[in-house]
MARVOLUM-911386 format. One record per residue (C-alpha): residue number from 1; x, y, z. Coordinates in Angstrom, 1 decimal, padded with zeros to 4 digits. Layout:
! MARVOLUM-911386
+-----+--------+--------+--------+
! num !      X !      Y !      Z !
+-----+--------+--------+--------+
! NUM !      X !      Y !      Z !
...
+-----+--------+--------+--------+
! end
This chain:
! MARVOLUM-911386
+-----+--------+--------+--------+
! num !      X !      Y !      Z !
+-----+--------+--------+--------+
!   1 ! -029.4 ! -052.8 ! -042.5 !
!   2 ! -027.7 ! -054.1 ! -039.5 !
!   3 ! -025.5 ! -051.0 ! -039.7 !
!   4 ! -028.8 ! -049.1 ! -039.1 !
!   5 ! -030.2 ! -051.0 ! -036.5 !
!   6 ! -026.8 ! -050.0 ! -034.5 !
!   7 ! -027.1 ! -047.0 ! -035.1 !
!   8 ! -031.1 ! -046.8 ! -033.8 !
!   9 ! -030.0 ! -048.6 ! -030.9 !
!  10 ! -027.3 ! -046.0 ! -029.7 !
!  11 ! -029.4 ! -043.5 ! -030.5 !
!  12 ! -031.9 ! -044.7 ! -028.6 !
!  13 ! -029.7 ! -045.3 ! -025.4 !
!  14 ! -028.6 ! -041.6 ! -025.9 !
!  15 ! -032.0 ! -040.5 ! -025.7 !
!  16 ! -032.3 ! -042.9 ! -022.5 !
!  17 ! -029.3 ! -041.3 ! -021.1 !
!  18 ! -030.8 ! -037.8 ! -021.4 !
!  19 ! -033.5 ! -038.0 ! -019.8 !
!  20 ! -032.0 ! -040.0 ! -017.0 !
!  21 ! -030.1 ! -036.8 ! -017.1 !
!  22 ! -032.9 ! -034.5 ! -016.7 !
!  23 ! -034.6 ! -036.0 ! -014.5 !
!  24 ! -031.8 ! -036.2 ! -012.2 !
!  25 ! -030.2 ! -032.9 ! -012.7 !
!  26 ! -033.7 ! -030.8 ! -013.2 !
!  27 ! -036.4 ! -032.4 ! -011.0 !
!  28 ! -038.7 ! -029.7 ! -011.9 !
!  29 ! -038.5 ! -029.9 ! -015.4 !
!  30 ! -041.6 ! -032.5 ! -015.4 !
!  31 ! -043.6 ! -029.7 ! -013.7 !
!  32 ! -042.0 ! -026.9 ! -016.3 !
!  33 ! -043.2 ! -028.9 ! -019.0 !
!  34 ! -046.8 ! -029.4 ! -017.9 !
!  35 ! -047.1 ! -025.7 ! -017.2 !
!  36 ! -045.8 ! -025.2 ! -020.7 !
!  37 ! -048.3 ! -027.0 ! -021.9 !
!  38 ! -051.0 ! -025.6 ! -020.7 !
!  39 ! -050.2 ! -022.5 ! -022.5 !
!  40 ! -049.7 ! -023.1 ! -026.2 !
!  41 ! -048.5 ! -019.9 ! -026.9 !
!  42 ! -045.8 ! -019.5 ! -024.7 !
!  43 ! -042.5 ! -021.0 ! -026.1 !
!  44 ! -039.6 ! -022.8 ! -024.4 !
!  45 ! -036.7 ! -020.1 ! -023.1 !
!  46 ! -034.0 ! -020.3 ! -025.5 !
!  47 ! -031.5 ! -020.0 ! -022.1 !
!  48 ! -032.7 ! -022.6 ! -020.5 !
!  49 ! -032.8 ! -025.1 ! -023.6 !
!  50 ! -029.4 ! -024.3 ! -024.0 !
!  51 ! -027.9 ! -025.0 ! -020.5 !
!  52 ! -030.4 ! -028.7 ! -020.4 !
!  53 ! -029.0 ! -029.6 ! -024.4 !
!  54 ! -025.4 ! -029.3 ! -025.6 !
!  55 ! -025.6 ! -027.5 ! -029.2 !
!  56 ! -025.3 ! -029.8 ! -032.5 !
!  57 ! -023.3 ! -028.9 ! -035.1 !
!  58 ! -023.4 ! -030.3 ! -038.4 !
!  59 ! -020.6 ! -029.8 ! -040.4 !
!  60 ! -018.3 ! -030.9 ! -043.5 !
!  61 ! -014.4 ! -029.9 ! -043.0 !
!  62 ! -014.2 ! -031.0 ! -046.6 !
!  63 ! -017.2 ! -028.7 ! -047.9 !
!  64 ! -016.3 ! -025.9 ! -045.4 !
!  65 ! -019.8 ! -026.3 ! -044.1 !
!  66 ! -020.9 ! -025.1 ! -041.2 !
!  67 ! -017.5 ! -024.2 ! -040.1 !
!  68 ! -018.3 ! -021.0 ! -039.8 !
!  69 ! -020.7 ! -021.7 ! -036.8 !
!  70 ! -018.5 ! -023.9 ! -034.6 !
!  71 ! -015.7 ! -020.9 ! -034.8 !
!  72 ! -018.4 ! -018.6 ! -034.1 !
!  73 ! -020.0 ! -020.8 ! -030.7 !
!  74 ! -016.2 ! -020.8 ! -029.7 !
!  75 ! -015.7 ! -017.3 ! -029.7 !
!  76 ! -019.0 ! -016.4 ! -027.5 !
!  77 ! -017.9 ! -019.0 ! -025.2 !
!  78 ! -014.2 ! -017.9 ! -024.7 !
!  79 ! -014.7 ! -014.2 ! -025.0 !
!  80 ! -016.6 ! -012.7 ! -022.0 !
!  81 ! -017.2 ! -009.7 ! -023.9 !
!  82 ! -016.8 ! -008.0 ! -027.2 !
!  83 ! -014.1 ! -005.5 ! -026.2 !
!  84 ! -011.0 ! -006.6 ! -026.6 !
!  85 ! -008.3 ! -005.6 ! -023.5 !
!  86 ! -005.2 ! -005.4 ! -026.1 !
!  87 ! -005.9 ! -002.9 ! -028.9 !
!  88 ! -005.7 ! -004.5 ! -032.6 !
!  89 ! -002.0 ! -003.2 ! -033.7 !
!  90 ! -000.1 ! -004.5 ! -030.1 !
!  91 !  000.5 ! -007.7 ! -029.0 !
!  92 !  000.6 ! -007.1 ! -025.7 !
!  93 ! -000.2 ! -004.9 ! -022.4 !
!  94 !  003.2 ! -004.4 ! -021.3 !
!  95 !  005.6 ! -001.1 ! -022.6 !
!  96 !  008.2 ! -002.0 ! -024.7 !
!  97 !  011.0 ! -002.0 ! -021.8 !
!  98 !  009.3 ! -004.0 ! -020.1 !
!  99 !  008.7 ! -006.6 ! -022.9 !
! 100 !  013.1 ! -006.9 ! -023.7 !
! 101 !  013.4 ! -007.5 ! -020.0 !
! 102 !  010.9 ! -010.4 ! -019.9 !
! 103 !  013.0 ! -011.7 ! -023.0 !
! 104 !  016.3 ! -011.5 ! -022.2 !
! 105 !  015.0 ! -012.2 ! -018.4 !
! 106 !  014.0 ! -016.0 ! -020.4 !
! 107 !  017.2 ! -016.9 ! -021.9 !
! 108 !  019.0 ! -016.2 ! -018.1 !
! 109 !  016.9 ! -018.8 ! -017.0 !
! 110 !  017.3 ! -021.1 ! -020.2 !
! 111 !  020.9 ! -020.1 ! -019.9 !
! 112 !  021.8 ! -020.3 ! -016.7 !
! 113 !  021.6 ! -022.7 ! -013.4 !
! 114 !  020.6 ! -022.5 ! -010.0 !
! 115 !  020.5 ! -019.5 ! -007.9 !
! 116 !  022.4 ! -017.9 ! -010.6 !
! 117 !  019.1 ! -016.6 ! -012.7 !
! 118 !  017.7 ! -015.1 ! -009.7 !
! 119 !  020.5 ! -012.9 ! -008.5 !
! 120 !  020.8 ! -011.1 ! -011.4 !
! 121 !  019.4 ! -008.2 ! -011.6 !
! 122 !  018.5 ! -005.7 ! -014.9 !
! 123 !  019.4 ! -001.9 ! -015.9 !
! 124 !  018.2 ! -000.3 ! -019.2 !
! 125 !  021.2 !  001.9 ! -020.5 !
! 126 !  019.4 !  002.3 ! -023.7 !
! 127 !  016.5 !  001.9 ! -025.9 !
! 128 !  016.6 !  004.0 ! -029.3 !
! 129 !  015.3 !  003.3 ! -032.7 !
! 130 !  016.7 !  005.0 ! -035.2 !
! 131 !  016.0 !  005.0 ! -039.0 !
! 132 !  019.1 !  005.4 ! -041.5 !
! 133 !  018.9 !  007.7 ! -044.6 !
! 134 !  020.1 !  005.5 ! -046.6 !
! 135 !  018.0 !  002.2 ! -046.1 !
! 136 !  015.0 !  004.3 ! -044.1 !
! 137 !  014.8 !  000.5 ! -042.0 !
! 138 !  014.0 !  000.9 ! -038.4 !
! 139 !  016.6 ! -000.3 ! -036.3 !
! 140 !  016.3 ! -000.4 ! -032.1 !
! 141 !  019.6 ! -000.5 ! -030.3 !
! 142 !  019.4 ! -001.9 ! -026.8 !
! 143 !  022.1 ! -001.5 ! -023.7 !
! 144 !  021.4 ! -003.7 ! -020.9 !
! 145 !  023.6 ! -004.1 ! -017.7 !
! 146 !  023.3 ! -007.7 ! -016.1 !
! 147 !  024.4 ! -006.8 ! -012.5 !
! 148 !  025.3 ! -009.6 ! -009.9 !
! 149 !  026.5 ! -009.3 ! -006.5 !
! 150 !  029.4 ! -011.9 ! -006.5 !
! 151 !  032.6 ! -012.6 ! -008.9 !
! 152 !  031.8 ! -015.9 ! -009.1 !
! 153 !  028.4 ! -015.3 ! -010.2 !
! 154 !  030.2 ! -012.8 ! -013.1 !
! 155 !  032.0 ! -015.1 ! -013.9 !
! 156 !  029.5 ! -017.6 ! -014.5 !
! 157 !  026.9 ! -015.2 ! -016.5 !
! 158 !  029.8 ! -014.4 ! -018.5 !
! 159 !  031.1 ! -018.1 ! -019.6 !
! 160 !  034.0 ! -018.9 ! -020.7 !
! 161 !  035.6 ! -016.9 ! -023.5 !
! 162 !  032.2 ! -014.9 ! -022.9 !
! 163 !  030.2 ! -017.9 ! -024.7 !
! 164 !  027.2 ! -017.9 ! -022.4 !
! 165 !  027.0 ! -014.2 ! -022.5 !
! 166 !  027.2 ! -014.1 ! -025.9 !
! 167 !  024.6 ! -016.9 ! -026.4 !
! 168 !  022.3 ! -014.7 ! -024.0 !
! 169 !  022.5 ! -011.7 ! -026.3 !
! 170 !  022.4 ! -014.1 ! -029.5 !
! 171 !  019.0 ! -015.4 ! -028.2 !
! 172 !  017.3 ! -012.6 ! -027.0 !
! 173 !  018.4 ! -010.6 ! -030.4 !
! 174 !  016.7 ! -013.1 ! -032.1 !
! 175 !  013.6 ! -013.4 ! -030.1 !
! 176 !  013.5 ! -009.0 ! -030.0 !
! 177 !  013.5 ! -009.0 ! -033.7 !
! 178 !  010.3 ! -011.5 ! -033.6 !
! 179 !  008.8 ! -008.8 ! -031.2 !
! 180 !  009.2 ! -005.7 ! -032.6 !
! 181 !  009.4 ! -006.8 ! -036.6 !
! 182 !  013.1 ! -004.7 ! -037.4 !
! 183 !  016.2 ! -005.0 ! -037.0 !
! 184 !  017.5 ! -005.0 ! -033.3 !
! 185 !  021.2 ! -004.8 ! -031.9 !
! 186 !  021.5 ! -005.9 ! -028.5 !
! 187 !  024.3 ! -005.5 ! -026.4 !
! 188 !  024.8 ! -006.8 ! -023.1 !
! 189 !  027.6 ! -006.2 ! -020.3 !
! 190 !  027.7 ! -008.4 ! -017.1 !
! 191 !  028.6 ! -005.8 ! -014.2 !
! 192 !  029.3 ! -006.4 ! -010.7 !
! 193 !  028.3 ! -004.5 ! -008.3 !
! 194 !  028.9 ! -004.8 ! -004.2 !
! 195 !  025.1 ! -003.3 ! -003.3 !
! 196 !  023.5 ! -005.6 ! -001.1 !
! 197 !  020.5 ! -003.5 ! -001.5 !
! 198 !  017.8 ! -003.9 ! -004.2 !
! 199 !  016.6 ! -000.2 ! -003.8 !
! 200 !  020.1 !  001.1 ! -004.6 !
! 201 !  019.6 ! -001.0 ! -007.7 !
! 202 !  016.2 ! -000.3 ! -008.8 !
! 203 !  016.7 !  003.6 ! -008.2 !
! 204 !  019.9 !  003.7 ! -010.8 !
! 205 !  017.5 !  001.4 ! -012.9 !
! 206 !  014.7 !  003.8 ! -013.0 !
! 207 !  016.7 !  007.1 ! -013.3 !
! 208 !  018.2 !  005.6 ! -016.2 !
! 209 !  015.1 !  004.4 ! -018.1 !
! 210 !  014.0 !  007.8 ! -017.7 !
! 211 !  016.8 !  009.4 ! -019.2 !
! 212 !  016.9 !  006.9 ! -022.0 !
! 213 !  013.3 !  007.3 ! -022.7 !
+-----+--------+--------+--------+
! end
């Protein structure tokens, strides 16, 4: 019984708290509410109810009731519309170039210091999938060229013994078979290059993609 009478009482200091709320937030809603009255047969707007009251859900995780609903109230809130901007079978907006640069791109920075991630630059050699006879298994090979502008900077993409580069290629091999679900070989090659231009660079880079496409 006691337990009740706490529960009355913070009910009742909700209720309190609401229309504190109302009448602070919606000064006309006293003058809504006598119009509304006045005509029985005109019903409160949905809209409007729902912007002044917070839904209530009841639900049992254990019963998987109701669950259902909440999910549902979710979606309409975080979902502007019902079309979807990324069709059902891709993951994502981007081509699939462009998605092995963004992850090898990550493990430069993870694997790398400094300035060192930022002046190094990417050019697709290759991207072809291939399907052996034998197996029938779709397998992508990948060429990348990790250009830099300095020897000491190819000498630090490249680690010692050619651990960090290896660790690179290890990583992102890893992550591209996540990706594209099939076996992928990557191979990567650290070149230097004395261009102090970016457009000398990004013009090889395109003409290749092209060709490799």
């Amino acid at each position: 019984k006691e337990k009740l009478l706490d529960i009355a009482t913070i009910v009742g200091e909700m209720g309190d708290e609401c229309v504190r709320y109302i009448e602070r937030e919606c000064p006309t809603y006293e003058e809504e509410r006598d119009v509304e009255s006045d005509n029985a047969l005109t019903g409160p707007d949905p809209e409007v109810l729902e912007q002044m009251y917070p839904p209530v859900f009841y639900i049992s995780a254990l019963k998987d009731d109701g669950v259902d609903d909440v999910l549902n109230h979710l979606l309409s809130r975080t979902t502007p519309c019902s079309d979807w901007p990324v069709p059902a079978n891709e993951a994502a907006l981007m081509s699939p170039l462009e998605r092995v640069e963004e992850v090898i791109r990550e493990k430069i920075y993870r694997c790398l210091h400094r300035e060192v991630p930022h002046q190094v630059r990417q050019v697709n050699r290759m991207f072809r999938t291939v399907a052996p006879e034998d197996t029938g298994d779709k397998i992508i090979h990948i060429d990348q060229d990790l250009v830099v502008r300095t020897e000491s900077h190819r000498r630090l993409v490249t680690g010692r013994g050619g651990m960090t580069l290896r660790r690179i290629e290890a990583d992102a091999e890893k992550d591209l078979k996540q990706v594209f679900a099939c076996e992928v070989q990557l191979n990567l090659h650290v070149k230097f290059s004395k261009s102090r231009h970016d457009r000398d660079i990004d013009s090889e880079r395109s003409g290749v993609v092209q060709q490799a496409l």
